[in-house]
MMTF fields as JSON, N, C-alpha, C and O atoms, coordinates in Angstrom:
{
  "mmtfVersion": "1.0.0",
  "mmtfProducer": "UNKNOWN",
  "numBonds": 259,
  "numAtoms": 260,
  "numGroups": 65,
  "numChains": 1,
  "numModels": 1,
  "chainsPerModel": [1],
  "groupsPerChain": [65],
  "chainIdList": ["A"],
  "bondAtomList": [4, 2, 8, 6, 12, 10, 16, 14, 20, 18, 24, 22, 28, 26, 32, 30, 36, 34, 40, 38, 44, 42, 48, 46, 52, 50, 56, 54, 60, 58, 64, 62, 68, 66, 72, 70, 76, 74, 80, 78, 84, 82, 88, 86, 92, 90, 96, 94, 100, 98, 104, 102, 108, 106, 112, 110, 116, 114, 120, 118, 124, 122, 128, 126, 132, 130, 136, 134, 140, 138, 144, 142, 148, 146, 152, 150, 156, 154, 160, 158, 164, 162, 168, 166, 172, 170, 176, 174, 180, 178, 184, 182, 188, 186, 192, 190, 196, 194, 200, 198, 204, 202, 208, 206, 212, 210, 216, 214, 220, 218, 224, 222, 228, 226, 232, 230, 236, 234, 240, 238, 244, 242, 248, 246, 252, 250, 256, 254],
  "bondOrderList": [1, 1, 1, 1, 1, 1, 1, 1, 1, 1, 1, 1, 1, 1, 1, 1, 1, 1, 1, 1, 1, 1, 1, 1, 1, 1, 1, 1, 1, 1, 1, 1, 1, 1, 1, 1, 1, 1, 1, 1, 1, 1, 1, 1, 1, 1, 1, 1, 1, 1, 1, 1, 1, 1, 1, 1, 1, 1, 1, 1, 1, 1, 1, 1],
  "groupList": [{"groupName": "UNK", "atomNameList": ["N", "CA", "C", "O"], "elementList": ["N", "C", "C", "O"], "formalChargeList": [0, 0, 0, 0], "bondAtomList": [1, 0, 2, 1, 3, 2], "bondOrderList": [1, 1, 2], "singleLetterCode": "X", "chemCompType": "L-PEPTIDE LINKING"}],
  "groupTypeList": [0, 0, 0, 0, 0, 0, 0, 0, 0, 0, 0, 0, 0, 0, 0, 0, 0, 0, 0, 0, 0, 0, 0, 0, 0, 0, 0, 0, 0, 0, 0, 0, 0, 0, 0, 0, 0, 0, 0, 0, 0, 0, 0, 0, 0, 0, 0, 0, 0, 0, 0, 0, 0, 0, 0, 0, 0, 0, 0, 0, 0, 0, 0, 0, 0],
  "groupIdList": [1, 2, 3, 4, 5, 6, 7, 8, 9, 10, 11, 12, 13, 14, 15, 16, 17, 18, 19, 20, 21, 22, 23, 24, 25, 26, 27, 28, 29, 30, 31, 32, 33, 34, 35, 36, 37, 38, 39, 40, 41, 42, 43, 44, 45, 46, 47, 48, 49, 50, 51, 52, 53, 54, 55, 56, 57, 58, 59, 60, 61, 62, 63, 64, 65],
  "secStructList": [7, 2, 2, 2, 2, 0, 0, 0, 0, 0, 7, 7, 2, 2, 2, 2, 2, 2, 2, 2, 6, 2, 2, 2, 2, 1, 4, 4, 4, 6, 1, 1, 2, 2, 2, 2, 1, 7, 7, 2, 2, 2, 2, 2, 2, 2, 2, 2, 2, 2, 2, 2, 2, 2, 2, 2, 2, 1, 7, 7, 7, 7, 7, 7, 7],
  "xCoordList": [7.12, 6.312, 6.294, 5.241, 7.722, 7.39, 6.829, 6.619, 6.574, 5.929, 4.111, 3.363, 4.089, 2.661, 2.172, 1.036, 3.347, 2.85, 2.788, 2.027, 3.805, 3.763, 2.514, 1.812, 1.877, 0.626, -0.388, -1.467, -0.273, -1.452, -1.816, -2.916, -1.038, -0.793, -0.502, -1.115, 0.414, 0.982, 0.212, 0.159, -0.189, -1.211, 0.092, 1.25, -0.377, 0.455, 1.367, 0.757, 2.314, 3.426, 2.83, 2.491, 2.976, 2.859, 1.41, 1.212, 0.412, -0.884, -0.784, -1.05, -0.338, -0.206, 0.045, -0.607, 1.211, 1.95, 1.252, 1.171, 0.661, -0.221, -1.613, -1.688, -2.309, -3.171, -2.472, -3.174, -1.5, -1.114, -0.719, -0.767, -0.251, -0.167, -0.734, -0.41, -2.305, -3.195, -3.525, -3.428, -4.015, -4.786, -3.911, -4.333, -2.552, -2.288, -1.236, -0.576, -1.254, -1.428, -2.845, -2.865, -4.041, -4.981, -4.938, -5.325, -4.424, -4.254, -3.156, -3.259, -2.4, -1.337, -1.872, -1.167, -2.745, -3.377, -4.808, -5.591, -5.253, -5.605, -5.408, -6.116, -4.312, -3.314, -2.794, -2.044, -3.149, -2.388, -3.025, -2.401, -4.271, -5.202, -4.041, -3.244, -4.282, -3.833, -2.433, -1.912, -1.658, -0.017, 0.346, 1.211, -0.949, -0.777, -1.303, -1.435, -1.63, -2.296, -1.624, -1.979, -0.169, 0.931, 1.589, 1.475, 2.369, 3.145, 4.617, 4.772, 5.642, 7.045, 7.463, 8.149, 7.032, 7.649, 6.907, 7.537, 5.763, 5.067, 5.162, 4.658, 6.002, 5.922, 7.552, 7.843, 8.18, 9.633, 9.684, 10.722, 8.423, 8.267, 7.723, 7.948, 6.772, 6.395, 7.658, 7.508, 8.551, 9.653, 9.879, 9.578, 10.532, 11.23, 10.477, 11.314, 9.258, 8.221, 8.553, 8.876, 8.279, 8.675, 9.654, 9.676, 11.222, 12.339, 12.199, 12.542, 11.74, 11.977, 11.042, 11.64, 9.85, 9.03, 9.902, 10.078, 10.308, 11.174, 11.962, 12.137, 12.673, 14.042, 13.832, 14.611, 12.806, 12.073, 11.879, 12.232, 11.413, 10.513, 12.04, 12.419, 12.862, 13.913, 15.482, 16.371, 15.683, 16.743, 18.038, 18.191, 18.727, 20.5, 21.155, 21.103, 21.685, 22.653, 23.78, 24.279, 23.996, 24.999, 26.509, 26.85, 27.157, 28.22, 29.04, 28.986, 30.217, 30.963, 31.651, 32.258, 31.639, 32.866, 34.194, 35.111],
  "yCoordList": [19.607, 19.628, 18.241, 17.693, 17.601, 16.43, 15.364, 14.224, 15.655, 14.472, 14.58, 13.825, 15.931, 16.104, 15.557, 15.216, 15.559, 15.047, 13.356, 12.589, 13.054, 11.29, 11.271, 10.71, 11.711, 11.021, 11.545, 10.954, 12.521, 12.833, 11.607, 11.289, 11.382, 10.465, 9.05, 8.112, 8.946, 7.541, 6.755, 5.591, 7.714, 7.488, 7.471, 7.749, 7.058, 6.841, 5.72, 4.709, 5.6, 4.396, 3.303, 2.138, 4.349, 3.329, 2.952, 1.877, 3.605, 3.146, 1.875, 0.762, 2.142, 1.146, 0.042, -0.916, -0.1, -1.466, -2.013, -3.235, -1.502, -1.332, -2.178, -3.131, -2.181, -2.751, -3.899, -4.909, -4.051, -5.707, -6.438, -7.667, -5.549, -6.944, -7.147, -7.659, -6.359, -6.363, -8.06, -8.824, -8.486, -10.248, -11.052, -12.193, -10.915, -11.999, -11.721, -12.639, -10.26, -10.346, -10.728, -11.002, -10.84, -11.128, -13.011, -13.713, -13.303, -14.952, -15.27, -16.334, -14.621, -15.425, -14.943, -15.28, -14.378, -13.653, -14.56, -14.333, -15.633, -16.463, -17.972, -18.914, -17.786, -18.715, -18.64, -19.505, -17.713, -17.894, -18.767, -19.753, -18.456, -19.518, -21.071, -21.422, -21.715, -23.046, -22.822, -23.808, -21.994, -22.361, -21.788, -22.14, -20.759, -20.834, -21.989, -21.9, -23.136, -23.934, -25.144, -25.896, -25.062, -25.787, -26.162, -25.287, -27.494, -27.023, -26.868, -26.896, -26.695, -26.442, -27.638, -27.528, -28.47, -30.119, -29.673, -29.331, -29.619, -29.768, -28.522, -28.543, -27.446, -25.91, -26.577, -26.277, -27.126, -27.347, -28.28, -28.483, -29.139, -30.319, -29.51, -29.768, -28.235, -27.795, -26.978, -26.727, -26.632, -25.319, -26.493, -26.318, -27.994, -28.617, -29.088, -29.134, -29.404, -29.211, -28.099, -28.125, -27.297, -25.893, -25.74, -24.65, -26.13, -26.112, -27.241, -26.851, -28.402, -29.388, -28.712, -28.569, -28.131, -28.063, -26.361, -26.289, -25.319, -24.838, -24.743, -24.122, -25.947, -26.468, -27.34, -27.129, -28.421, -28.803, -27.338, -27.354, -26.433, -25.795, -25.034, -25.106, -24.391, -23.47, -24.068, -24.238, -24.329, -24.693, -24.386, -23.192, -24.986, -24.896, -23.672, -23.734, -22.719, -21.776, -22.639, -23.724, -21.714, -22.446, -21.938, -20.943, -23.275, -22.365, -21.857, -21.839, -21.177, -19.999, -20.439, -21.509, -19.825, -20.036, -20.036, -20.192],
  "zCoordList": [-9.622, -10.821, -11.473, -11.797, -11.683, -12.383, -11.295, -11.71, -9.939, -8.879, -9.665, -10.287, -9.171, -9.922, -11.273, -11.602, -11.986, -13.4, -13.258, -13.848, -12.316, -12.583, -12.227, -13.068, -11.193, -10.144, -10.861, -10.831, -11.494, -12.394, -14.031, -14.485, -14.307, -15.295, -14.997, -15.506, -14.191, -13.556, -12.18, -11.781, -11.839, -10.695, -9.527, -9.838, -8.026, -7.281, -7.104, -6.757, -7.196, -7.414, -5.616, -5.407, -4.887, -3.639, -3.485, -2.92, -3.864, -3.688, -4.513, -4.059, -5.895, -6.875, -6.524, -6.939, -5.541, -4.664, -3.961, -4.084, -3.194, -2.444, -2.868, -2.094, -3.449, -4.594, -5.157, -5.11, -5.593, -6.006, -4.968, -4.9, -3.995, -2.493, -1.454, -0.383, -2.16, -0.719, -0.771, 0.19, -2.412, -2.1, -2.209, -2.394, -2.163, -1.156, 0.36, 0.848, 0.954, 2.344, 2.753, 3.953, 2.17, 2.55, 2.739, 3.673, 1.681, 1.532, 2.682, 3.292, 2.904, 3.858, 5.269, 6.221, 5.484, 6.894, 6.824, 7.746, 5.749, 6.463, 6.767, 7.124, 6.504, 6.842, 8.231, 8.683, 8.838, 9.843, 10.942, 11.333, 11.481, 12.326, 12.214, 13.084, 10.955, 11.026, 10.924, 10.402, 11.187, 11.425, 13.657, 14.459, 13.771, 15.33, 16.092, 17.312, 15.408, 15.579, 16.225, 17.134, 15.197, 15.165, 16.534, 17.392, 16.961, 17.851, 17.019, 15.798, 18.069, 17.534, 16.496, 15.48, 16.883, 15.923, 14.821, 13.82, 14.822, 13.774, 12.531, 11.408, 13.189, 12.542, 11.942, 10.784, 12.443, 11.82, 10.986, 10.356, 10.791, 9.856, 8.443, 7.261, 9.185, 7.73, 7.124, 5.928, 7.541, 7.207, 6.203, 5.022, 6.733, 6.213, 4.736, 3.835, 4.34, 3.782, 2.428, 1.24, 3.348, 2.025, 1.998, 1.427, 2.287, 1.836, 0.348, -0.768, 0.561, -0.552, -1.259, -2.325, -1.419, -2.464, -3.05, -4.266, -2.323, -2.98, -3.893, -4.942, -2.9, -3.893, -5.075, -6.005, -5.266, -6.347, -7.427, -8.606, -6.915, -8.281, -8.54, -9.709, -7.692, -8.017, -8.546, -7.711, -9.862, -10.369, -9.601, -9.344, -9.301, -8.592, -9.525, -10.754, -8.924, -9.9, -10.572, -10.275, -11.624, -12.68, -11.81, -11.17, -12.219, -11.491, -11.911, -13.141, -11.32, -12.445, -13.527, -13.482, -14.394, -15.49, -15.051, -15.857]
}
């Protein structure tokens, strides 16, 4: 009874998910062409790539007290 009431009111939780990560599995699926594109050097130059721009935007944890 209360499943019925969420989905009647709440709508479906997984459809819901579903709907916020369809556009950008859509964005990273067309991305893919230019990364099969790659050879091995060149796919490990980009990892290395998005490790620094990562680590740029994501602050170092504080460390413990």
């Amino acid at each position: 009874m209360l499943q019925k009431f969420v989905k009647t009111f709440g709508g479906d939780p997984n459809k819901k998910e579903i709907e916020k990560t369809t556009e950008i599995v859509a964005q990273v699926n067309a991305l893919e062409a230019d990364f099969e594109k790659l050879s091995d050097d060149e796919l490990r130059a980009k990892t290395d790539v998005f490790r620094a721009h990562i680590s740029a935007a994501v602050p170092p944890p504080a460390p413990p007290p």
